[in-house]
C-alpha positions in Angstrom: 0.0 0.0 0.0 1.4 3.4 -1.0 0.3 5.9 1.7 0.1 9.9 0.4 0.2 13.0 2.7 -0.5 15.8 1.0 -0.1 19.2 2.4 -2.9 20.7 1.1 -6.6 20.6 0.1 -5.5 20.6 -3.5 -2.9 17.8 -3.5 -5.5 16.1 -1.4 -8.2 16.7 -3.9 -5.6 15.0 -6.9 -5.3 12.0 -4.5 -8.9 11.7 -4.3 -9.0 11.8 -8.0 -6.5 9.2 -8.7 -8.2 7.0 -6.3 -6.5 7.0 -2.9 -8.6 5.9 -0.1 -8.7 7.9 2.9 -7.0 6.4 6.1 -9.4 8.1 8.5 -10.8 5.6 10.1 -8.3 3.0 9.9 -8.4 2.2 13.5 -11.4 0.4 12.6 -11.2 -0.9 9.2 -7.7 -2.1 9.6 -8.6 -6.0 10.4 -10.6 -5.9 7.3 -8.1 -4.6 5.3 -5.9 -7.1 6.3 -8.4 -9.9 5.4 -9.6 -8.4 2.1 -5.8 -7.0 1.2 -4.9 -3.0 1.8 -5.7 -0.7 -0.6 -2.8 0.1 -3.6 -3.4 3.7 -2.8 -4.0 5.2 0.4 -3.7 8.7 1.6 -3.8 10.6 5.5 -4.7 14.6 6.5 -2.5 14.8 8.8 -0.4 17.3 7.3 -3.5 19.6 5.5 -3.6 22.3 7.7 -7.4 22.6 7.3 -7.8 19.6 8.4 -5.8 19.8 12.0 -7.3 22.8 13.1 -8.9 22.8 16.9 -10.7 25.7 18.4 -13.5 27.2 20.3 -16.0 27.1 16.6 -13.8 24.4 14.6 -11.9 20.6 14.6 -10.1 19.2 11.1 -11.1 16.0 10.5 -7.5 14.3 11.2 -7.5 15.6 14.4 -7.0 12.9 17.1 -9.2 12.4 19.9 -6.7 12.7 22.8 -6.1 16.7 21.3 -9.4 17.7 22.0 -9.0 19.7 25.5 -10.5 23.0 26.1 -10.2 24.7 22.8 -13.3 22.7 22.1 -16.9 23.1 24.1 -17.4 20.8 26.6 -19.7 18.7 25.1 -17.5 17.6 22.6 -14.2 17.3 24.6 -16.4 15.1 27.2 -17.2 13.0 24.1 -13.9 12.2 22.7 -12.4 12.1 26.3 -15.0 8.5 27.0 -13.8 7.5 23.7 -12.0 3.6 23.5 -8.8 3.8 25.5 -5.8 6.0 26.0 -4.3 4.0 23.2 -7.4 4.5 20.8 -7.9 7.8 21.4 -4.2 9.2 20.5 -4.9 7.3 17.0 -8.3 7.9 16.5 -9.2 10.7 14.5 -12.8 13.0 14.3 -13.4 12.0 11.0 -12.8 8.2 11.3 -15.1 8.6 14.3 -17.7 10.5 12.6 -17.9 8.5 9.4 -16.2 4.7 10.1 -17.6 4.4 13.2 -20.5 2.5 13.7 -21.1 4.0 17.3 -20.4 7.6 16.3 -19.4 9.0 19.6 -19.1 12.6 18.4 -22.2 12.6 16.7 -24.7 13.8 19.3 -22.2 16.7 21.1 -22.2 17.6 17.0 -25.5 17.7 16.7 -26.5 19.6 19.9 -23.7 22.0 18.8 -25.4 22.8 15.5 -22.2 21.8 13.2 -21.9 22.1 9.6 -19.4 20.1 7.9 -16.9 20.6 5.5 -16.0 17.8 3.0 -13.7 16.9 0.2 -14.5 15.4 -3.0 -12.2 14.8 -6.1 -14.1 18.3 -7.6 -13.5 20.3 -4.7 -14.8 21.3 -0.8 -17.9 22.0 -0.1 -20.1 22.4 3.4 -23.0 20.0 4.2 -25.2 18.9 6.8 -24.4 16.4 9.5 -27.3 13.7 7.8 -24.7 13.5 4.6 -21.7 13.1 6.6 -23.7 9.9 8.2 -25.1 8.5 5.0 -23.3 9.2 2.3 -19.1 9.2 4.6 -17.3 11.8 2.6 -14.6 12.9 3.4 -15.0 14.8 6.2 -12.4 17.8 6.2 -13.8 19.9 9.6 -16.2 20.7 11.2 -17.3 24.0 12.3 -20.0 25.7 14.7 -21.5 28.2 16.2 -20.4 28.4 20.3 -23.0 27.7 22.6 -23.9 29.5 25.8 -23.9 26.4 27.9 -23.9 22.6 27.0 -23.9 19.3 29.1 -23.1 15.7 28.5 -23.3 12.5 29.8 -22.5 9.0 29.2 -23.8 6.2 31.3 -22.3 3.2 32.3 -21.8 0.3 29.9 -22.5 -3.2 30.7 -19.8 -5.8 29.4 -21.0 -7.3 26.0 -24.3 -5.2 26.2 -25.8 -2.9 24.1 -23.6 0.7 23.5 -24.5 2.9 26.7 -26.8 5.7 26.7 -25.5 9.1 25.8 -27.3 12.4 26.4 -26.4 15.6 24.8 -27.6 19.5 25.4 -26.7 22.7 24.1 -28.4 26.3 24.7 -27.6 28.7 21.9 -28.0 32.6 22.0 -31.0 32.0 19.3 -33.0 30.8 22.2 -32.9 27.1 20.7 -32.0 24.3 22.8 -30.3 21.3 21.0 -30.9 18.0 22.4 -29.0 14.5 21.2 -29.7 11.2 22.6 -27.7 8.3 21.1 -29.7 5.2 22.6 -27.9 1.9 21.1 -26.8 2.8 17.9 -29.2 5.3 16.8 -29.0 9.4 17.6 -31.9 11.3 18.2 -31.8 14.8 17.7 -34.5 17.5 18.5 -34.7 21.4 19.6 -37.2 24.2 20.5 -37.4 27.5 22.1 -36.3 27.4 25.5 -37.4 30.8 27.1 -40.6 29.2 28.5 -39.3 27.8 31.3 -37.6 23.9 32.1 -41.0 22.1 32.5 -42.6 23.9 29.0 -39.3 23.1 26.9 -39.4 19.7 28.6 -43.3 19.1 27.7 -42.3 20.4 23.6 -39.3 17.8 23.5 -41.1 15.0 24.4 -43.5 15.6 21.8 -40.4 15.2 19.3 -38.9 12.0 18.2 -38.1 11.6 22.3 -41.4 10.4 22.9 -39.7 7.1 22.0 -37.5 7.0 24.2 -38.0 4.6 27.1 -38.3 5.8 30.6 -35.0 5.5 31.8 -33.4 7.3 29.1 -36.2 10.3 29.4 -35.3 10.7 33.0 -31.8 11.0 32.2 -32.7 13.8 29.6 -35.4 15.5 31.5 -32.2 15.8 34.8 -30.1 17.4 31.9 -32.1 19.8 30.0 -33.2 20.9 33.7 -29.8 21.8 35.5 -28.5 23.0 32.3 -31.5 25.2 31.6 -31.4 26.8 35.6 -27.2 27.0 35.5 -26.8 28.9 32.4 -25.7 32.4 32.6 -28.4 35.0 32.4 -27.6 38.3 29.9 
């Protein structure tokens, strides 16, 4: 297997073209690539500056878990930190989480955050919504937000060879929308409304949503969440 690192989003777009497959991810697809064979052409972002940015409003794509401290919100640093082990997490990059994972740990803090994602094709880069990134799996350059006022997370215990735990995911945003993400076994529920009316009103309109699903547990888990987080924000 050749491996490529270009240096920038246009020597990565000519290795798209010529058919290089991304190695973001890898931590995941690497037993089946040594079952099936390795690819001839392969090609990393860790040296496209784009893609290795971290901040308060952005991550690159090649950005490995174990970098994201408190340049990022909360919400998604407590997300990559319960991510795998030490060992996975200094490997394992935002965009091989986001688009070869099947679990997709930084999928509801992304969501609650209202992220927009920037992706490469062989044409060019172009922004798209967080539903593409998880059905179609571009190649997922960065992300990109807007910075929240407040934002909570939790991740409950797992149980040895069970189902993946329960995650629970907020966000308040100075549009007066709160974001909530739920990732109950492998699928993420996502839902928001006005929050200005009060815990118990915001709490009635979200379980209205696609959270009226949601079994008990998992509601009481949300409804402790979206409570604290709506009482502990900062007033203007």
């Amino acid at each position: 297997m050749l491996l490529r690192l270009p240096t920038s989003v246009s020597e990565a777009r000519e290795c798209l073209a010529e058919g290089a497959v991304p190695v973001g991810g890898a931590t995941l697809v690497w037993a089946t690539w040594q079952r099936d064979g390795f690819p001839e052409l392969a090609m990393s972002l860790r040296d496209v500056p784009e893609a290795n940015a971290v901040g308060r409003r952005t991550v690159g794509g090649a950005v490995v878990l174990r970098r994201m401290d408190d340049r990022v919100p909360d919400v998604l640093r407590l997300a990559a930190g319960t991510v795998g082990t030490g060992a996975v997490r200094r490997t394992a990059t935002v965009g091989g989480n986001l688009v070869g994972s099947a679990l997709r740990c930084l999928l509801p803090p992304a969501l609650v955050l209202d992220a927009r994602a920037t992706v490469l094709e062989p044409e060019g880069v172009r922004e798209t919504d967080l539903a593409e990134v998880v059905a179609k799996r571009p190649v997922l350059l960065s992300l990109s937000w807007r910075e929240p006022i407040a934002c909570a997370y939790r991740k409950l215990d797992a149980v040895a060879g069970g189902p993946p735990p329960l995650v629970v995911t907020s966000a308040v945003h100075d549009d007066d929308r709160l974001r909530v993400a739920v990732r109950d076994g492998y699928e993420t529920l996502s839902a928001d409304t006005a929050y200005t009316n009060g815990p118990e009103q915001t709490l009635a309109t979200l379980r209205a949503t696609a959270f009226a699903q949601l079994p008990a547990e998992a509601w009481h888990v949300v409804h402790t969440q979206v409570t604290n987080l709506l009482r502990s924000r900062p007033t203007p």
